[in-house]
C-alpha positions in Angstrom: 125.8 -7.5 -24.6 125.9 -5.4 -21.5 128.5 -4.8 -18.9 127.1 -3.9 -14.9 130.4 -2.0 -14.4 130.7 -2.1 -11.0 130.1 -6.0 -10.4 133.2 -7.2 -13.0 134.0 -10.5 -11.6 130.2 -11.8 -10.6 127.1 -12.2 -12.5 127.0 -8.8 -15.1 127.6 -9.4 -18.3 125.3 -10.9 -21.2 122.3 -11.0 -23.2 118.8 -10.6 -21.4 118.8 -14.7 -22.0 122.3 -15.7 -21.0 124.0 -13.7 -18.3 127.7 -15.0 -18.2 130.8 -14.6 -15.7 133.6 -12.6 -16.3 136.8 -12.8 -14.2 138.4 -9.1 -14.7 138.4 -6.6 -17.7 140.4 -8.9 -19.5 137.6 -10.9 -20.4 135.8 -8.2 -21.1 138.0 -6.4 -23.5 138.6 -10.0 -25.1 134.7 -10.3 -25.4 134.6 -6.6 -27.0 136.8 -6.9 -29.4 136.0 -10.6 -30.4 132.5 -11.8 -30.0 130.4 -8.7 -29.7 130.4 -4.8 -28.8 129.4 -4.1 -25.9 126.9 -1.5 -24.2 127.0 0.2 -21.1 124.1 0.0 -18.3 124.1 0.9 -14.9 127.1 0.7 -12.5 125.1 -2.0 -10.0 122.1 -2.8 -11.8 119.7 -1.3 -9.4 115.9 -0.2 -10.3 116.2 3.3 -12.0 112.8 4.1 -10.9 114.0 4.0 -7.2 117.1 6.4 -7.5 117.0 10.5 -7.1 118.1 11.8 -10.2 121.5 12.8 -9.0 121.8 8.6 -8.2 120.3 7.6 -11.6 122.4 9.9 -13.5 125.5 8.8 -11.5 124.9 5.0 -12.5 124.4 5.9 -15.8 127.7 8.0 -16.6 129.6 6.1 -13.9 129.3 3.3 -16.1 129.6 4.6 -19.2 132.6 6.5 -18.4 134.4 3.4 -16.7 133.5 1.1 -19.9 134.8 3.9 -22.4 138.1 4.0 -20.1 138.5 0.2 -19.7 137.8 -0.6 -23.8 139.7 2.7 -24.9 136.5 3.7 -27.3 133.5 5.8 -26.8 130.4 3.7 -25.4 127.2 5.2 -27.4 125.0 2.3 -26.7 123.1 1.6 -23.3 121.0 -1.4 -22.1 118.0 -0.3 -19.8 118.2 -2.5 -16.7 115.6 -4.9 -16.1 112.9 -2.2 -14.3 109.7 -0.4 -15.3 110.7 2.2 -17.1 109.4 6.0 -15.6 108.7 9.4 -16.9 112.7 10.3 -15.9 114.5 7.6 -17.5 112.3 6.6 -20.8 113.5 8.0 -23.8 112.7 11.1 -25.4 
């Protein structure tokens, strides 16, 4: 499971088949801790492709560092967003 950092409260959490609502980080540490660890993505989901490196880097770490912060635990995994993947973002 994924968290989209910066939407808490819509749409932005869940498996690539069942997105699900979450009210507040409540439900998200509850989800954590209980059901599944989580991963960080992007801060809004947007098309890495599209962004200038200093944009896609700052989705990336922006929302890794607020998930690490909100949980309390180091975040190593990270769900690629739903775009074509490009020479800057595939991995190495």
């Amino acid at each position: 499971m994924f968290v989209v950092t910066d939407k808490v409260g819509t749409l932005q959490i869940g498996t690539a088949r069942v997105p699900a609502a979450v009210d507040d980080w409540t439900d998200i540490k509850y989800l954590h801790k209980q059901v599944s660890p989580l991963a960080a993505t992007t801060a809004n989901h947007r098309s890495l492709p599209t962004l200038t490196d200093r944009s896609l880097i700052e989705e990336a770490s922006t929302a890794r560092g607020r998930l690490s912060y909100e949980l309390g635990t180091d975040i190593s995994s990270f769900a690629y967003p739903s775009s074509p993947e490009c020479s800057r973002t595939s991995a190495r």
